[in-house]
Backbone as JSON Lines, residues from 0, in Angstrom:
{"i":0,"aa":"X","n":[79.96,79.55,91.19],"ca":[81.08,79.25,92.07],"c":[81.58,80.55,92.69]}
{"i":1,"aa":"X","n":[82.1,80.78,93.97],"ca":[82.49,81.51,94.6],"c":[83.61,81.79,94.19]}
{"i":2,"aa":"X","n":[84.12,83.49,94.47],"ca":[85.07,84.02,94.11],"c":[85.79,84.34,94.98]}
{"i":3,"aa":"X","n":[87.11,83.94,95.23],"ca":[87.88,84.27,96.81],"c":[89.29,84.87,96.64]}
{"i":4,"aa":"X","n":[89.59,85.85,97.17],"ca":[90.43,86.87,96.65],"c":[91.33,86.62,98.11]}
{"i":5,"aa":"X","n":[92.93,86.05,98.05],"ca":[93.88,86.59,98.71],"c":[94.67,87.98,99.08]}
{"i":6,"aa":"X","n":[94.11,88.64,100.22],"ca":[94.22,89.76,100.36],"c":[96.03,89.51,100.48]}
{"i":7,"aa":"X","n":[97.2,90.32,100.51],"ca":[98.4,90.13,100.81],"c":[99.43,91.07,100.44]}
{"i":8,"aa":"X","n":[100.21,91.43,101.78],"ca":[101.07,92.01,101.81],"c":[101.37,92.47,103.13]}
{"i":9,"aa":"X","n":[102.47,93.26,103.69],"ca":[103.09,93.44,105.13],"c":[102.31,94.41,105.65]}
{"i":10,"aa":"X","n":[102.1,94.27,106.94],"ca":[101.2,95.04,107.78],"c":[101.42,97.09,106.98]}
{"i":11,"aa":"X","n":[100.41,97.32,106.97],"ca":[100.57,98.87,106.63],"c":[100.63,98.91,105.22]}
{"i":12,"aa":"X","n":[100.28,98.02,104.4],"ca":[100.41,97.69,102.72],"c":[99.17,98.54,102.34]}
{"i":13,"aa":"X","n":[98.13,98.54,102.9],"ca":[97.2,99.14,102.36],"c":[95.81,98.08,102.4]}
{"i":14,"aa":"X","n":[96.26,96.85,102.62],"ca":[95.36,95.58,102.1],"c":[93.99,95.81,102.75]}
{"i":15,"aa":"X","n":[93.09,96.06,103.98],"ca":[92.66,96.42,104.27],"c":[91.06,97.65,103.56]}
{"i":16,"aa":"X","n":[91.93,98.88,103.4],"ca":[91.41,99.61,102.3],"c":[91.61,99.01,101.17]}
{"i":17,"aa":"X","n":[92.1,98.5,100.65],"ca":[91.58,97.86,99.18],"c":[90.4,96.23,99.51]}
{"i":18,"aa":"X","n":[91.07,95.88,100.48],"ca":[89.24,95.11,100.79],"c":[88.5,95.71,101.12]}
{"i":19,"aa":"X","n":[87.82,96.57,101.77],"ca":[87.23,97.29,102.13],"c":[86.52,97.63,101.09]}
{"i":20,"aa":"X","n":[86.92,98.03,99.71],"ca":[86.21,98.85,98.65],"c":[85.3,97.29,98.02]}
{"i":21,"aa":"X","n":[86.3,96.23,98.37],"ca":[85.72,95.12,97.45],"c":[84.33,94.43,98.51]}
{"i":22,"aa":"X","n":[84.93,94.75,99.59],"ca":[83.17,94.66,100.2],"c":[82.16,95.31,100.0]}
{"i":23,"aa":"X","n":[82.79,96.6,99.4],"ca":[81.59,97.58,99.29],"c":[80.53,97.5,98.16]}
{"i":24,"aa":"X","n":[81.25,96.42,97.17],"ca":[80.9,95.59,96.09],"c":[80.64,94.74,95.54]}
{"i":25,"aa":"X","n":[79.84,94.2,97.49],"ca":[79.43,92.86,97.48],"c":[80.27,91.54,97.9]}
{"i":26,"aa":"X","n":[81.79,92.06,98.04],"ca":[82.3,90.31,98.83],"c":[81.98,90.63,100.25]}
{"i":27,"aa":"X","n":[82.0,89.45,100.63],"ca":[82.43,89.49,102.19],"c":[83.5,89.18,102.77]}
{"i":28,"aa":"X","n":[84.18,90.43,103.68],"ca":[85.07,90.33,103.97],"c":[85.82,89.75,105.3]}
{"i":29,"aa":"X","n":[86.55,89.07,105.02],"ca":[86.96,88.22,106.84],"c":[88.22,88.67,106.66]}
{"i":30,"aa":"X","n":[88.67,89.59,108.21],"ca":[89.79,89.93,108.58],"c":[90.63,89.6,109.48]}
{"i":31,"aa":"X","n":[91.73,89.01,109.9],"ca":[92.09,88.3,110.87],"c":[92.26,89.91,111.82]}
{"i":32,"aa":"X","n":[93.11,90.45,111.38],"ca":[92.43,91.7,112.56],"c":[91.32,92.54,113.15]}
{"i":33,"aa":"X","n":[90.38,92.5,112.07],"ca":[89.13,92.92,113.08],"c":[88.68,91.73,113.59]}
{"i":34,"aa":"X","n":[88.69,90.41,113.7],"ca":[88.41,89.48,114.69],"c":[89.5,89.59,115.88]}
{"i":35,"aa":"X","n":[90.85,89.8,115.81],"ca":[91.47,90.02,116.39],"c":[91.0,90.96,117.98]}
{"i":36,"aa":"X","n":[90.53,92.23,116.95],"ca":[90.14,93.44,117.52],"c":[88.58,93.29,118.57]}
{"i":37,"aa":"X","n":[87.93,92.46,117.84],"ca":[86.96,92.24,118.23],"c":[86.61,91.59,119.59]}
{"i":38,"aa":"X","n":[87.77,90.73,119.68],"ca":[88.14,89.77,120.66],"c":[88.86,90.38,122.0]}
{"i":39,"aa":"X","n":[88.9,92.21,121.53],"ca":[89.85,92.69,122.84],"c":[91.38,92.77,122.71]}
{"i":40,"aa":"X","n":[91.64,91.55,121.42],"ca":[93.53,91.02,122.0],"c":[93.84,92.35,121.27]}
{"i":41,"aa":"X","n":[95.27,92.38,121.63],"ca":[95.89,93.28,120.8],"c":[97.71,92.07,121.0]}
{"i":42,"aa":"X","n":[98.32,92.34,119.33],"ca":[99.52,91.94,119.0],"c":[100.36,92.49,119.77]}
{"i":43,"aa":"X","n":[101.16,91.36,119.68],"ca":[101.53,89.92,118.95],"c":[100.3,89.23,120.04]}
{"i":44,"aa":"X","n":[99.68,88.14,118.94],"ca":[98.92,87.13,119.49],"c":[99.83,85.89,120.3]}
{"i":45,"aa":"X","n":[99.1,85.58,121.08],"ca":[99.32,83.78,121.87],"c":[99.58,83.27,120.28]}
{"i":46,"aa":"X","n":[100.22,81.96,120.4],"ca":[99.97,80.79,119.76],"c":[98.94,80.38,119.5]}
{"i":47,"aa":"X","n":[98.11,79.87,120.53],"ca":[96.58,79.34,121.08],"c":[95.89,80.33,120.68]}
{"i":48,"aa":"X","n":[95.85,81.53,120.78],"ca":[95.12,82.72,120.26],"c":[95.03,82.95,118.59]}
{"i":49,"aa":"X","n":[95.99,83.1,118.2],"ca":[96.16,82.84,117.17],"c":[95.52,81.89,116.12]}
{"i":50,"aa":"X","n":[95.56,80.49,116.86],"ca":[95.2,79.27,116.24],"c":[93.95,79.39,115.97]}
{"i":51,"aa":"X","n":[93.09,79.88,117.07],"ca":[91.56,79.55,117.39],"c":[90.96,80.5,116.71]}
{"i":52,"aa":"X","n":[91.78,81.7,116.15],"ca":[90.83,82.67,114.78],"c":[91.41,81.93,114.05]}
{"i":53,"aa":"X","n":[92.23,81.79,113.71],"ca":[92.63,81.66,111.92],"c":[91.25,79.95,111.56]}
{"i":54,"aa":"X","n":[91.5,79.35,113.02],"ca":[90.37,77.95,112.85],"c":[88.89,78.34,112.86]}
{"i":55,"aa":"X","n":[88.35,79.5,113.17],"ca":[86.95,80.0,112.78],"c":[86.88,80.97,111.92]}
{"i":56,"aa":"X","n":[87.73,81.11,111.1],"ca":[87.91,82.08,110.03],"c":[87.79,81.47,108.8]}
{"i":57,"aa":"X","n":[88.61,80.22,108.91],"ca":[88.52,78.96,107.77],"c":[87.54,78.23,107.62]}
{"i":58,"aa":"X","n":[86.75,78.06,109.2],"ca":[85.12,77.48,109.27],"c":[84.46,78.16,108.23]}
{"i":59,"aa":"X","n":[84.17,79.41,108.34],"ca":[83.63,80.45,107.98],"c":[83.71,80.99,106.66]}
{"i":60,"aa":"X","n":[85.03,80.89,105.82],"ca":[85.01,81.26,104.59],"c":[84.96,79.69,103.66]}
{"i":61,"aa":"X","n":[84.96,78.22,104.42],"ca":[84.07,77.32,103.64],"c":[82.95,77.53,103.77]}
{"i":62,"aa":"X","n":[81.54,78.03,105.22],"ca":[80.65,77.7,104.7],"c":[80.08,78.79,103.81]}
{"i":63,"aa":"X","n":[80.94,80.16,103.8],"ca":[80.69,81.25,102.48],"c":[80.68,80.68,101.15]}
{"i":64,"aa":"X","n":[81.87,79.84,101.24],"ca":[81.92,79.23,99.54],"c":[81.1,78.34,99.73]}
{"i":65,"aa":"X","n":[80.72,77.6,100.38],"ca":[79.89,76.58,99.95],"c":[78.29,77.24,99.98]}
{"i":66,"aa":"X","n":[78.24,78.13,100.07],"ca":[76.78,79.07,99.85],"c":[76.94,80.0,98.71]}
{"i":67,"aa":"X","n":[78.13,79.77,98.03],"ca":[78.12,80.41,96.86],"c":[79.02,81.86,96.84]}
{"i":68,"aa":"X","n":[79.14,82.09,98.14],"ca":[79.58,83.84,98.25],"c":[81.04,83.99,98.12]}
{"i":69,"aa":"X","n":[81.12,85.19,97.87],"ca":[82.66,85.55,97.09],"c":[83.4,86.15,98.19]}
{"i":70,"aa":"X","n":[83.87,85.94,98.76],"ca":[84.98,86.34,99.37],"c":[86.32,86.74,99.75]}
{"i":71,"aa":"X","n":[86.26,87.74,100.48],"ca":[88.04,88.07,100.22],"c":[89.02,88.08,101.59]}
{"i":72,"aa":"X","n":[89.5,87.83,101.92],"ca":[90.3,87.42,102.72],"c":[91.69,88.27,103.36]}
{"i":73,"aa":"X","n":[91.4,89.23,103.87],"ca":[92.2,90.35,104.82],"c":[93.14,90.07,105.76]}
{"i":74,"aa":"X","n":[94.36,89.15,105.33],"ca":[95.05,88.58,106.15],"c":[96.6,89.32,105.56]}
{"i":75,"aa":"X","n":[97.61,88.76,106.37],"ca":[98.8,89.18,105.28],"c":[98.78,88.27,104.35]}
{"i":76,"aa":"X","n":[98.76,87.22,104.62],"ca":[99.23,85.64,103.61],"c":[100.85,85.94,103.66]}
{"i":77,"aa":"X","n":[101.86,86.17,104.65],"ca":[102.52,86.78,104.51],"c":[104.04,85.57,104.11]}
{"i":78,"aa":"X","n":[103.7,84.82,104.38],"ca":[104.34,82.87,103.39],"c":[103.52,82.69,102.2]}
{"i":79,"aa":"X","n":[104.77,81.85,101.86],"ca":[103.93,81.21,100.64],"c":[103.3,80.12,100.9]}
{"i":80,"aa":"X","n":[103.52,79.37,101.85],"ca":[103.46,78.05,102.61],"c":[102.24,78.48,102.97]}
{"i":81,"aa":"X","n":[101.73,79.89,103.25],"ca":[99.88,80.22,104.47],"c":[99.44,79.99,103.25]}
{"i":82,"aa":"X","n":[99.48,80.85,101.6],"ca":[99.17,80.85,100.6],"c":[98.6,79.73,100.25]}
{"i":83,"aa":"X","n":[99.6,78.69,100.12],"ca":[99.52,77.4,99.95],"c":[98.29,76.6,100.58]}
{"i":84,"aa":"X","n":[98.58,76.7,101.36],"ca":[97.68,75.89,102.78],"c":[95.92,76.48,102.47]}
{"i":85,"aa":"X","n":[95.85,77.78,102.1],"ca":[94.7,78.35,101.69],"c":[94.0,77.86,100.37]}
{"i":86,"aa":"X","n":[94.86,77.44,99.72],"ca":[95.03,77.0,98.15],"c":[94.23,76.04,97.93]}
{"i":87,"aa":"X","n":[95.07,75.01,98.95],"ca":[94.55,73.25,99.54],"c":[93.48,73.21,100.01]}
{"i":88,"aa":"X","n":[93.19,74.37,100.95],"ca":[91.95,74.39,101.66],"c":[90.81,74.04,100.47]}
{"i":89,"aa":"X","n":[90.68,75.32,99.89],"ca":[89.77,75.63,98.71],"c":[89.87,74.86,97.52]}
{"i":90,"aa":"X","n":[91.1,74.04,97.54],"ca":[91.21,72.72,96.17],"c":[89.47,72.03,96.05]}
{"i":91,"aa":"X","n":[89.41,71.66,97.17],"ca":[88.28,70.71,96.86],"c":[87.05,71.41,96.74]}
{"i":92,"aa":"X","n":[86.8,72.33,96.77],"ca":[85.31,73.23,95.71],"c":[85.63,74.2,94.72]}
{"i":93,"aa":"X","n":[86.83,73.16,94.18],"ca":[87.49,73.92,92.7],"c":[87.55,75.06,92.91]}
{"i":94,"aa":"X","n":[87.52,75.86,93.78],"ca":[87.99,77.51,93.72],"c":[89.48,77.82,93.63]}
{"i":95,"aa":"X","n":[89.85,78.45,92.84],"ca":[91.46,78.7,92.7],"c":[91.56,80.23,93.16]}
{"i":96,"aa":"X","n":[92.01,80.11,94.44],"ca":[91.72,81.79,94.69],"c":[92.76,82.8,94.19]}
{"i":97,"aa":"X","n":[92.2,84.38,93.83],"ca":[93.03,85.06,93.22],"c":[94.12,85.41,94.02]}
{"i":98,"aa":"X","n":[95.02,85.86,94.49],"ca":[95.75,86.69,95.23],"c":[96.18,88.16,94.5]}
{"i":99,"aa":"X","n":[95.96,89.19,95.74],"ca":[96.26,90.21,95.18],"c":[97.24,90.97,96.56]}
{"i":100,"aa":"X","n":[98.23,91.19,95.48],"ca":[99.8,91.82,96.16],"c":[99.99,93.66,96.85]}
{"i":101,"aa":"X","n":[99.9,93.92,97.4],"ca":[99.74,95.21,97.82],"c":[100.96,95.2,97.9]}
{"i":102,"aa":"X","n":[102.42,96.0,96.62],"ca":[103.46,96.22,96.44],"c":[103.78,97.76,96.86]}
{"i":103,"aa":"X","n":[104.15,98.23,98.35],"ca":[104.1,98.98,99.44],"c":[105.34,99.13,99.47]}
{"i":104,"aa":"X","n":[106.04,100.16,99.46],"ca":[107.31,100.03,99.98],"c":[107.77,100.27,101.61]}
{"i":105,"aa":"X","n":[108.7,99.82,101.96],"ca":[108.91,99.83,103.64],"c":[108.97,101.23,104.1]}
{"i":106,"aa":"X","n":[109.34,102.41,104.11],"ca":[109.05,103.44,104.27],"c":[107.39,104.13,104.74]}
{"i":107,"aa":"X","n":[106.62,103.42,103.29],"ca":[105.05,104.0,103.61],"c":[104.65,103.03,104.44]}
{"i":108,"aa":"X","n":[105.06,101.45,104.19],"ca":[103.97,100.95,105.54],"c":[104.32,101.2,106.42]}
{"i":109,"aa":"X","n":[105.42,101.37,106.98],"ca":[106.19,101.53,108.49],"c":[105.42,102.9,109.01]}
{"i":110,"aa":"X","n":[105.56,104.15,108.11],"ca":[105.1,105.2,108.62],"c":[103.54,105.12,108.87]}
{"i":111,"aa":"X","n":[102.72,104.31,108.1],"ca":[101.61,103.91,108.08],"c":[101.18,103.16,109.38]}
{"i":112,"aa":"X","n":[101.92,102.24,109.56],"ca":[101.85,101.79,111.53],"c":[102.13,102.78,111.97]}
{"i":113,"aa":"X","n":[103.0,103.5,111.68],"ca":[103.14,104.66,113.69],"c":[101.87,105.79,113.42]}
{"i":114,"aa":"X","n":[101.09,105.9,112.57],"ca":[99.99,106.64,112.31],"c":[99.07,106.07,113.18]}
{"i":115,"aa":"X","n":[98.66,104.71,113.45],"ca":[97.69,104.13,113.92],"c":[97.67,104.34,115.48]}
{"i":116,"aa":"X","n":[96.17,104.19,115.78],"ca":[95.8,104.56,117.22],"c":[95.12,103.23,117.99]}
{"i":117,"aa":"X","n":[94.82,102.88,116.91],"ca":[94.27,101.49,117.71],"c":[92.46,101.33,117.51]}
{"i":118,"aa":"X","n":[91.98,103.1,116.83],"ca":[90.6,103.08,116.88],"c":[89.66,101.71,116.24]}
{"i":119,"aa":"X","n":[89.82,100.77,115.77],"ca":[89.14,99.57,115.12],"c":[89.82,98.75,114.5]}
{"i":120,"aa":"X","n":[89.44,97.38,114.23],"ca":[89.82,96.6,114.16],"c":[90.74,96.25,112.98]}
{"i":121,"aa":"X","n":[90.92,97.69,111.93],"ca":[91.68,97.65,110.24],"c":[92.59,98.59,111.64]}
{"i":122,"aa":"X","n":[92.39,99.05,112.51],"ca":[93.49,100.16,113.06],"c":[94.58,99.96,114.14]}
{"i":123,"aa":"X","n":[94.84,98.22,113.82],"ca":[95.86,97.74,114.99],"c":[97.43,97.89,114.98]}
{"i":124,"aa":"X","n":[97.31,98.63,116.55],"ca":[98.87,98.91,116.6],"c":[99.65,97.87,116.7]}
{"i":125,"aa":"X","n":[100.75,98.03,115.96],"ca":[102.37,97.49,116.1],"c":[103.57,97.81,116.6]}
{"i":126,"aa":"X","n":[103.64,97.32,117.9],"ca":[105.57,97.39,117.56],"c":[106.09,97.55,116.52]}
{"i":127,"aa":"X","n":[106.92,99.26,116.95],"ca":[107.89,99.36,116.09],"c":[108.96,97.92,115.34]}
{"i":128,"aa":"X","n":[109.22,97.49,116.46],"ca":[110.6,96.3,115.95],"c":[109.62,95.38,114.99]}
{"i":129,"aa":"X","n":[108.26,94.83,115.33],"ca":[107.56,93.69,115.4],"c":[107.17,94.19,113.47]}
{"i":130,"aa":"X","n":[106.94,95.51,113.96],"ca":[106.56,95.41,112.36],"c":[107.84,95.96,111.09]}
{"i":131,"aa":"X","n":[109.07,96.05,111.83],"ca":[109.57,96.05,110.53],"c":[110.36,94.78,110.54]}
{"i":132,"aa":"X","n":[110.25,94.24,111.23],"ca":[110.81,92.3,111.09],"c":[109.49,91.8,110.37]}
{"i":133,"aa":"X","n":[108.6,92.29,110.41],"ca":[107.31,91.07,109.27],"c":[107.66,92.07,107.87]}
{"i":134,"aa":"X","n":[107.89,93.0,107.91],"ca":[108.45,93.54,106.59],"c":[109.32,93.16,105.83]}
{"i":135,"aa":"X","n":[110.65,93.18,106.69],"ca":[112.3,92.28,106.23],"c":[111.76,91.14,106.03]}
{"i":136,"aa":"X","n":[110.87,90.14,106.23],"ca":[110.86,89.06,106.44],"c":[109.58,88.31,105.61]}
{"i":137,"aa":"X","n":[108.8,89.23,104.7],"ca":[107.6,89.08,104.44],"c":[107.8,88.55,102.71]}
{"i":138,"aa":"X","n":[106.87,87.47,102.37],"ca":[107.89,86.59,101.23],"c":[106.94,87.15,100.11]}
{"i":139,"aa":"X","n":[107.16,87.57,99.1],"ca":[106.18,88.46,97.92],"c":[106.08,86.98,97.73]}
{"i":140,"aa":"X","n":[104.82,87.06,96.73],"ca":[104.38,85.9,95.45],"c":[104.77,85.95,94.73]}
{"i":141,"aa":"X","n":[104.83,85.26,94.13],"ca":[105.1,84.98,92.22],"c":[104.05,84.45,91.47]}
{"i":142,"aa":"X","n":[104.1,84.25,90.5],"ca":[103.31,83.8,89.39],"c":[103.14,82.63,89.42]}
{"i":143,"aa":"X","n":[103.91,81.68,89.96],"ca":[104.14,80.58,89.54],"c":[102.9,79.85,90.86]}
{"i":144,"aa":"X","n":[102.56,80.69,91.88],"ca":[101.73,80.69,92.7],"c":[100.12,80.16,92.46]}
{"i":145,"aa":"X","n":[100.25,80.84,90.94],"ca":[98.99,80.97,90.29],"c":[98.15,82.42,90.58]}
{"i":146,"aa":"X","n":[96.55,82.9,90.23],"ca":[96.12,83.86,89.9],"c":[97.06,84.8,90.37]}
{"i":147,"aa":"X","n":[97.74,86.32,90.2],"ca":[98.23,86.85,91.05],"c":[97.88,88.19,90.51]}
{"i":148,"aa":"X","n":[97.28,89.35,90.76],"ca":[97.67,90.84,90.97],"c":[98.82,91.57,92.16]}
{"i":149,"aa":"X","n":[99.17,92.11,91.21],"ca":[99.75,93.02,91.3],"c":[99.61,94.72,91.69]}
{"i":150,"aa":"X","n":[99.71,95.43,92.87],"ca":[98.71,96.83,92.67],"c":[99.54,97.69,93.69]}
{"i":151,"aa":"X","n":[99.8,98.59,93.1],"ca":[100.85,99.39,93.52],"c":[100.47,99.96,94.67]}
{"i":152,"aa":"X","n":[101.4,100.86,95.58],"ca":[100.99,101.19,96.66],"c":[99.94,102.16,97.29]}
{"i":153,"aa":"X","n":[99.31,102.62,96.5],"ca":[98.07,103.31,96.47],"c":[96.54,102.95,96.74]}
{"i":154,"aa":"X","n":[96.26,101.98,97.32],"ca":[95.14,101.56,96.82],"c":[93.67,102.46,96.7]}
{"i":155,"aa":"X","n":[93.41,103.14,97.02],"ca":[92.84,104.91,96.9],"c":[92.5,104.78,94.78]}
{"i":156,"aa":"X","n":[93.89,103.99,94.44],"ca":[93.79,104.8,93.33],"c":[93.71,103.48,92.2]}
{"i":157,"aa":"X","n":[93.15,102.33,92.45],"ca":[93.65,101.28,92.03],"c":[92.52,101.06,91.02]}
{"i":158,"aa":"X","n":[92.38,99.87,89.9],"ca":[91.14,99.66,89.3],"c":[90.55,98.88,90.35]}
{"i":159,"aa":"X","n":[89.42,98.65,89.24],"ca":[87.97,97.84,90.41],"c":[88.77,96.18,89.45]}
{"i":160,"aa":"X","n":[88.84,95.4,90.65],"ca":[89.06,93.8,90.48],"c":[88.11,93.02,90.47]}
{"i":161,"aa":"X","n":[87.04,93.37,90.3],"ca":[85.95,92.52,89.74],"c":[85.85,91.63,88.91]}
{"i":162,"aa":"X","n":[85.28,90.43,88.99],"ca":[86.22,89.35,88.09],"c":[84.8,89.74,86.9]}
């Protein structure tokens, strides 16, 4: 059975580089911003824009699980309600996916956006305002969520999550 890891936390958390290492270790990784990037757009997305990745992103990480592959998922999840909805998705090929919390404080991610240039698709710029309103506004997990890590703001320095 496939292994599917909720990437999560506010833009500039780090989430990114810590998928990144877990691809390097064999998952495959789907990012709503390098499709984003890929596509030309740059944030804030359309509605309609929006809709039409997150709907070939979800194509895409069923027919991964249903081929067996482990995947991790480079999004914010930045509700509990997206969480959720991801949860449901994956209910029906019994996968209970992990989520893992990139606990960032607002200071480093914020400074972490105005660093960015835009060079690739982990390197998308933000509005100042845009990204510290998904910060103020960005809902942590709990436990009660089910699987959950926890991993401090470093990810450079984190263990290997290998199940």
């Amino acid at each position: 059975m496939s292994r599917v890891i909720l990437m999560c936390g506010p833009s500039g958390s780090g989430k990114s580089t810590y998928a990144r290492r877990l691809e390097a270790d064999g998952m495959v990784r789907l990012s709503f911003d390098h499709e984003t990037w890929r596509r030309g757009l740059t944030a804030p997305l359309t509605a309609a824009a929006a809709a039409e990745i997150e709907a070939e992103l979800r194509a895409r990480l069923l027919a991964l699980v249903a081929a067996g592959t482990d995947v991790v998922l480079d999004f914010s999840f930045s509700t509990r309600a997206l969480r959720d909805e991801y949860r449901a998705l994956l209910a029906p090929s019994g996968i209970v996916p992990e989520t893992v919390f990139l606990a960032t404080d607002r200071a480093t991610a914020l400074a972490r956006l105005r660093g960015r240039t835009g060079r690739d698709g982990d390197d998308l710029v933000l509005d100042a305002d845009v990204a510290a309103r998904h910060f103020d506004t960005f809902e942590v997990p709990t436990p009660d969520e089910g699987p959950l890590r926890v991993v401090a703001d470093d990810p450079e320095r984190q263990p290997d999550v290998r199940g």
